[in-house]
C-alpha positions as CSV (number, residue, x, y, z in Angstrom):
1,X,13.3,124.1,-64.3
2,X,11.1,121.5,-65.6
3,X,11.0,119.1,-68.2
4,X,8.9,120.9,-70.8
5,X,10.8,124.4,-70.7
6,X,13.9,122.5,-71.3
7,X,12.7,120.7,-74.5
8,X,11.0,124.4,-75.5
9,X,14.8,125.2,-75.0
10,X,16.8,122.9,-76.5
11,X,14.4,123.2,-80.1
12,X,15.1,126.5,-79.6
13,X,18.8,126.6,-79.9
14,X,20.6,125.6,-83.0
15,X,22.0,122.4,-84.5
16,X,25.9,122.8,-82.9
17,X,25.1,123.7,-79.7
18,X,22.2,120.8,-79.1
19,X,25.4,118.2,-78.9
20,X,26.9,120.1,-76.5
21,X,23.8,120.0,-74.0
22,X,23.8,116.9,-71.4
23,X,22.0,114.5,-72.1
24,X,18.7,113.3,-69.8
25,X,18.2,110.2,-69.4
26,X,15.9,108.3,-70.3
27,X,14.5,106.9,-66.9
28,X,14.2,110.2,-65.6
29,X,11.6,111.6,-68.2
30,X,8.4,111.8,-66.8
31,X,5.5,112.7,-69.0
32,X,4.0,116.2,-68.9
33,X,0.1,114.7,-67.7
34,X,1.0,112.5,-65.1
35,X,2.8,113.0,-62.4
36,X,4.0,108.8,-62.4
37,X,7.7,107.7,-63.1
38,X,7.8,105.6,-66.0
39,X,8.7,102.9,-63.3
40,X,5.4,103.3,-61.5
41,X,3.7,103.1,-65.2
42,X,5.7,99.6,-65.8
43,X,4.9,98.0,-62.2
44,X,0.8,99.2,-62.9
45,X,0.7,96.9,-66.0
46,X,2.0,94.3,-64.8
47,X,-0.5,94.1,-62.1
48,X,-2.9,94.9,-64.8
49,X,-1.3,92.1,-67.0
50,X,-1.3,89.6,-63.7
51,X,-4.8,90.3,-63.0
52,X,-6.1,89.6,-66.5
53,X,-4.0,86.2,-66.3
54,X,-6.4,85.3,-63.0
55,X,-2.8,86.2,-60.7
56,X,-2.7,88.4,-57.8
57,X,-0.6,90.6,-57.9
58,X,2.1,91.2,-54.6
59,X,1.2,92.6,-51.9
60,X,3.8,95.4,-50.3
61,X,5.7,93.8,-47.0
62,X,4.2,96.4,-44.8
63,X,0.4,95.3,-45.7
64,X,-1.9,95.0,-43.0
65,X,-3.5,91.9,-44.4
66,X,-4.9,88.5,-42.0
67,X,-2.6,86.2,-44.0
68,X,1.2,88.5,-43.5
69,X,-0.7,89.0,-39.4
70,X,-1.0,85.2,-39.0
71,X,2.4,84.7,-40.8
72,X,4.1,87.3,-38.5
73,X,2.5,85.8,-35.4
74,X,3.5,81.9,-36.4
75,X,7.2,83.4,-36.5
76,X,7.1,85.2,-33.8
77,X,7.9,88.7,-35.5
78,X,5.8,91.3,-33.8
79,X,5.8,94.8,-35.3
80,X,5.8,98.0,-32.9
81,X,2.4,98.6,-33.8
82,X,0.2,95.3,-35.0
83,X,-2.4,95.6,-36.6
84,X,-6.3,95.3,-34.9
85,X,-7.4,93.8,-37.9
86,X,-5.2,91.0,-38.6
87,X,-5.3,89.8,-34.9
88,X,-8.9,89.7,-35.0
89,X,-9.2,88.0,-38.2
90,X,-6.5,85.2,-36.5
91,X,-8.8,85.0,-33.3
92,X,-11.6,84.8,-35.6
93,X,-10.3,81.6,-37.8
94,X,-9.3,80.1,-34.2
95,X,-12.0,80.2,-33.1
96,X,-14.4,78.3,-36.1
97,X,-11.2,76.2,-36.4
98,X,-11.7,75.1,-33.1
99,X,-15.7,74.9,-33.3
100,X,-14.9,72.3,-36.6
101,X,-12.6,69.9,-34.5
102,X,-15.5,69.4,-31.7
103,X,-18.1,68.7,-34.1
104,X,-16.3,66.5,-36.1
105,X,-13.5,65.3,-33.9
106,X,-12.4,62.9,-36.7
107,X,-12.5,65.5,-39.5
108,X,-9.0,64.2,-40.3
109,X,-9.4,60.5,-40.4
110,X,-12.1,57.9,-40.2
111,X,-13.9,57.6,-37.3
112,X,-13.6,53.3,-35.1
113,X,-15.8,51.2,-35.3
114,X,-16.4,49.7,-31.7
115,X,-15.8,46.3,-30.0
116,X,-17.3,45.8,-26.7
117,X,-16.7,43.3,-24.6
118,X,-18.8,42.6,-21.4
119,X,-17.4,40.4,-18.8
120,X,-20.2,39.5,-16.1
121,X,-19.3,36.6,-13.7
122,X,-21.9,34.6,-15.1
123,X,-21.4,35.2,-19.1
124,X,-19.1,37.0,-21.8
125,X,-20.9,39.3,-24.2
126,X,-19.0,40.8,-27.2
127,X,-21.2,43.1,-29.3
128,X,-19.1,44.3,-32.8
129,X,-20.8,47.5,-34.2
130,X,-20.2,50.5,-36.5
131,X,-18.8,54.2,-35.5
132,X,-22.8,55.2,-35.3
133,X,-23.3,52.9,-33.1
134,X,-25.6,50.0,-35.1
135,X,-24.4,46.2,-34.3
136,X,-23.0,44.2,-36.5
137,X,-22.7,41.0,-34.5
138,X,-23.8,40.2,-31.1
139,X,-22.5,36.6,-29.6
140,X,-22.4,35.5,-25.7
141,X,-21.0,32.0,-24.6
142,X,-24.1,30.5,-24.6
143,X,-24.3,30.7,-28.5
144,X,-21.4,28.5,-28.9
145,X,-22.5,25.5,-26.7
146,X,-21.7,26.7,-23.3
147,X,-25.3,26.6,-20.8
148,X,-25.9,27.7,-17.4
149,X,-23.2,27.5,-15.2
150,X,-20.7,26.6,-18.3
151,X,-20.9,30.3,-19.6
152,X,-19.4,31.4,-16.3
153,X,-16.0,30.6,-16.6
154,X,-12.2,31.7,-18.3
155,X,-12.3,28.8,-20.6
156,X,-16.0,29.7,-22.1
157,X,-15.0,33.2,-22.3
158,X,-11.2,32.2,-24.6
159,X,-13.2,30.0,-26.8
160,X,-16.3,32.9,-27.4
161,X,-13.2,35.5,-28.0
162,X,-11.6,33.0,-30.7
163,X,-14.8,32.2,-32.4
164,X,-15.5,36.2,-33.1
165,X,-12.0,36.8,-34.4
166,X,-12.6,34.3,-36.5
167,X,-16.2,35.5,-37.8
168,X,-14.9,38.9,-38.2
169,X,-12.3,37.3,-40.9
170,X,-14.7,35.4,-42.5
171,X,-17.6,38.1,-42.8
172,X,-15.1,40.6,-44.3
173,X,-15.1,43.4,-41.6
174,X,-11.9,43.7,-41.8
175,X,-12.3,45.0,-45.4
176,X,-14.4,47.7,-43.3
177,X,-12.9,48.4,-40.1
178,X,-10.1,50.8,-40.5
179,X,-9.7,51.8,-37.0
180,X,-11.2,50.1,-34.1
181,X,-12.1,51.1,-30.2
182,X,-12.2,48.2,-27.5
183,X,-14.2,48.7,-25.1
184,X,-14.4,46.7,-21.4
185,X,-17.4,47.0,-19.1
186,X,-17.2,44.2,-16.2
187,X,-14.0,42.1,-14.1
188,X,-15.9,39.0,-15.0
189,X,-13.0,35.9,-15.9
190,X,-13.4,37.1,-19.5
191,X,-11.6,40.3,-19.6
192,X,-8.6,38.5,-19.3
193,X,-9.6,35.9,-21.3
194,X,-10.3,38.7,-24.4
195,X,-7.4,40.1,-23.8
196,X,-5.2,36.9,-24.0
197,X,-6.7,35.9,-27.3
198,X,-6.2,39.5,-28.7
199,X,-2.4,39.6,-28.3
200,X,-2.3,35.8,-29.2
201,X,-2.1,34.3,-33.1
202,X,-6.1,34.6,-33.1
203,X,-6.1,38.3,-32.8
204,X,-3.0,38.7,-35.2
205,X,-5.5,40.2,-37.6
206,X,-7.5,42.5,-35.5
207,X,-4.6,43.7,-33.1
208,X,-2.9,46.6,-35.4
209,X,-6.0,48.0,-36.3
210,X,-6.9,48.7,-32.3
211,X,-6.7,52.8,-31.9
212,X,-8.0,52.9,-28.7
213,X,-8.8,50.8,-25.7
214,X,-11.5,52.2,-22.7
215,X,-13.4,51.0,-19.6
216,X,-16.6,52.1,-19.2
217,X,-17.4,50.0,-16.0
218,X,-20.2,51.2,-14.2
219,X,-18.9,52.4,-10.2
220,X,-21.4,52.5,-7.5
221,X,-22.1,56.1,-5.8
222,X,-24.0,55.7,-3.3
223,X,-27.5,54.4,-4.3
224,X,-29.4,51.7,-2.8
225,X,-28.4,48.9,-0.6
226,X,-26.5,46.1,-2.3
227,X,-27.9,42.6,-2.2
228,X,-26.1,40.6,0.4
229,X,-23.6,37.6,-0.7
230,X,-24.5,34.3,-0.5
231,X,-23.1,31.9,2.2
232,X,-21.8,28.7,0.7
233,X,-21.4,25.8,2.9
234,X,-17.4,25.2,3.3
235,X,-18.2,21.5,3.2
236,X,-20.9,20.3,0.4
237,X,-22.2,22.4,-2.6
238,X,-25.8,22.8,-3.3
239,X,-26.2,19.7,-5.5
240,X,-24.4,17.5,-3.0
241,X,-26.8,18.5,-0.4
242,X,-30.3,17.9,-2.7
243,X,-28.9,14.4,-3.4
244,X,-28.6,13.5,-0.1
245,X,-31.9,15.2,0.6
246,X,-33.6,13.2,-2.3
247,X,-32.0,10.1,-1.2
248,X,-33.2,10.0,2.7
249,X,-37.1,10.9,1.3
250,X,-37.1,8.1,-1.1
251,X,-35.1,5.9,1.8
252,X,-37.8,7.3,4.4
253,X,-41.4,6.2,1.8
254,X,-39.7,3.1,1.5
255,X,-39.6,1.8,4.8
256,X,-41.6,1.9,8.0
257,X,-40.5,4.0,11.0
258,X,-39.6,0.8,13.2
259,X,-37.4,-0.9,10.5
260,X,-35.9,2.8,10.3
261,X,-34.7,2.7,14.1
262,X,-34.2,-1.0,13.4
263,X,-31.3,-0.2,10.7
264,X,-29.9,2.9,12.4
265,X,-29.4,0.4,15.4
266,X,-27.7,-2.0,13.5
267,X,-25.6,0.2,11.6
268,X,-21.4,0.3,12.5
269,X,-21.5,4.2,12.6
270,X,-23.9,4.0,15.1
271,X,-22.3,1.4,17.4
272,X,-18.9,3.8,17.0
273,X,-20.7,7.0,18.1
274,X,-22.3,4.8,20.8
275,X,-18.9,3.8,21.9
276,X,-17.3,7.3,22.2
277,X,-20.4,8.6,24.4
278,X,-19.6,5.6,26.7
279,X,-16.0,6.8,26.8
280,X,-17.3,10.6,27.0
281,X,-19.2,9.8,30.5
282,X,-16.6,7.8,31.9
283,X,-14.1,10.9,31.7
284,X,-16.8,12.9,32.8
285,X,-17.7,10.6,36.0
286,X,-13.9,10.2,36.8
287,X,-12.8,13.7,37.0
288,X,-15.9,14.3,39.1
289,X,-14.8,11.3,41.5
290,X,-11.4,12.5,41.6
């Protein structure tokens, strides 16, 4: 029996019998042109009401949407069934997600500026520049005093590597750098020189703000021959030699060729070597006797 045939009913009968009928109650009514619970009615205005207020309302535990997929993959609660829709919306936002961190690999902090440090065996270069590459300060030892054969050298290279900690300070960088990438190129005396004077009190400023340290050294694979070394004489260096040379040309214009033989005769060194050929032959002439 319905709901409307029992109120036609109940207005029906008299007074005295209406108390004795049971009483409905009042959660069960439903109205007569809808076919809703009064519950249903309640929960549709509050979503009306949240929606008005800019809220969402909530969404029903067994929604198929990409946020409750992703949420149900993170914790590892898999229904019988998933959804298509949700793992392709996942695969989809791992996939930009992914595309974002190698276009901008330092979305989440500030990208280093650079420090490199090239250590040739005849010089020491360290270049200072910005994460897009532009310099911000070139030195080499020859730009401190050090010429020629000086800039060669671990003490050339320790005093360079002090003198740009120090302008680094004094320039404000530091105010700018916030992370900073060393970079080596070179086995020259002043990589170990740099390095030295980075963990030492000069580089006390510098040193936490290092976030990454690389070698990009050039190797050899294959390519054209390499140029031979240089033979050194074990005995005098180059300018030794030139001196002497320059000596006996100026000693040679100077006097004639018979007072040359003259003073090579008279000469000690000459009456020793004289003295040990003598003794030469006359070992040689005895073992032959004998």
């Amino acid at each position: 029996m319905s709901s409307f045939s029992m109120s036609k009913l109940t207005k029906a009968l008299p007074s005295v019998c209406r108390q004795s009928q049971p009483r409905i109650s009042s959660l069960s009514i439903t109205r007569p042109f809808s076919h809703q619970s009064t519950c249903s009615a309640r929960n549709d205005g509050s979503n009306i009401e949240k929606q008005m207020l800019n809220r969402e309302p909530e969404s029903p535990s067994g929604s198929s949407s990409p946020l409750s997929a992703i949420t149900q993959m993170m914790q590892g609660k898999r229904s019988g069934a998933p959804s298509s829709r949700g793992s392709s919306d996942y695969s989809k936002m791992a996939e930009s997600l992914e595309a974002d961190m190698i276009k901008n690999p330092y979305a989440d902090r500030a990208p280093p500026h650079h420090l490199h440090v090239y250590c040739h065996k005849h010089n020491t270069i360290l270049t200072l520049t910005r994460p897009n590459g532009s310099p911000l300060m070139s030195i080499g030892c020859g730009q401190i005093g050090f010429r020629k054969a000086g800039r060669s050298g671990f003490d050339p290279a320790y005093q360079l590597s002090a003198h740009v900690m120090n302008q680094i300070q004094e320039k404000g960088f530091l105010m700018e750098i916030e992370r900073l990438e060393v970079v080596y190129r070179g086995f020259g005396k002043g990589r170990d020189a740099f390095t030295k004077v980075l963990l030492g009190h000069e580089g006390r400023h510098l040193r936490g703000l290092v976030a990454r340290v690389t070698d990009s050294t050039r190797l050899k694979f294959g390519g054209t021959r390499s140029r031979h070394e240089i033979r050194k004489s074990p005995k005098l260096s180059k300018r030794i030699a030139r001196s002497q040379c320059i000596e006996w040309k100026n000693y040679l214009m100077r006097y004639s060729a018979n007072q040359v033989v003259d003073h090579v005769l008279d000469s000690p060194a000459t009456h020793v070597l004289l003295l040990q050929l003598l003794s030469l032959w006359l070992l040689v002439f005895c073992d032959l006797a004998l």
